[in-house]
Steps between C-alpha positions, in 0.01 A plus 500: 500500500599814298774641708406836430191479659698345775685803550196742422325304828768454698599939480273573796587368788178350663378338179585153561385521885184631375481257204610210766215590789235504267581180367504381866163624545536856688202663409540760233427780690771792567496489867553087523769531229703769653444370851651129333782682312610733786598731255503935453151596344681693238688184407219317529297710287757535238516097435148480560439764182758330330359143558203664318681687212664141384096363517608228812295686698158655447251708724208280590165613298285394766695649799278743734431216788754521765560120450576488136822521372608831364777346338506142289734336257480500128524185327851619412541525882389236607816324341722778617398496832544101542860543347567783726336277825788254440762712448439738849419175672884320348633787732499420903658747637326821602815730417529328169138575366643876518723424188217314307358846504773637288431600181775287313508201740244245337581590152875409586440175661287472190778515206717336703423177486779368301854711558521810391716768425428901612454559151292265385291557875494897356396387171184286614375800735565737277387839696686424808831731553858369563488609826137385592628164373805465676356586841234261430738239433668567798248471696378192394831328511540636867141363547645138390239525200690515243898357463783697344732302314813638286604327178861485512567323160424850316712828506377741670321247770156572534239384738198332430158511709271182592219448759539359780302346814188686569558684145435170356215482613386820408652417144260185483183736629572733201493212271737750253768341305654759319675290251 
């Protein structure tokens, strides 16, 4: 997977919960969706939009019947949305399927794979800010998703970034390796 388009998904927050219920078979209507996601309607709206602008998504030709799905996956989707059902359902706890919604999580966990340095992290997600990065990173490693390691044998020592437990697993949804 082109990480890019990992990150160009993965910038509104409900787009992998939507992505993920459809593939589970919530019908593609808005109500069922947003009822599934519990999430704002603006939110909701945004990724939905979104989901359509990257052509996952499309509006269904032959909606008008209150039983037919409004909503229904692309071919394109349909790929997406079974990579993004095993990466919200590698994540157990309720609490922690709030940071999945971040923008830079998945795309992290992504380039990650293999250690890492900030730099080279920076250099594979190349629109994300210093400061969105190192919160992110943060995060993840107080999350227990990621491990921070420093490498002592160079001057200055600098850490290095790997997945860890549940972020493996996310890692081996993804199917990225950035190498």
């Amino acid at each position: 997977m082109d990480i890019k388009f990992l990150v160009n998904v993965t910038s509104r927050a409900w787009s992998l919960k939507i992505l993920a219920l459809l593939h589970q078979g919530v019908p593609g209507r808005q109500a069922p969706l947003l009822s599934a996601a519990q999430a704002s309607r603006t939110a909701f709206a945004a990724s939905l939009s979104h989901l359509i602008e990257l052509g996952l998504l499309e509006r269904n030709p032959g909606y008008g019947h209150p039983l037919r799905p409004e909503y229904r996956l692309t071919s394109v989707g349909v790929k997406m949305a079974e990579i993004a059902a095993e990466i919200v359902s590698a994540v157990d706890d309720p609490a922690a399927t709030a940071i999945l919604r971040k923008s830079w999580t998945v795309p992290i966990l992504a380039v990650t794979e293999k250690p890492r340095h900030f730099v080279e992290i920076k250099s594979e997600l190349l629109p994300v800010t210093d400061r969105a990065l190192s919160q992110s990173l943060g995060l993840l490693h107080q999350q227990n998703w990621l491990t921070r390691d420093v490498d002592t044998s160079n001057w200055p020592p600098r850490p290095f970034y790997q997945v860890a437990n549940a972020g493996i697993d996310i890692c081996r949804a993804i199917g990225f390796s950035g190498v």
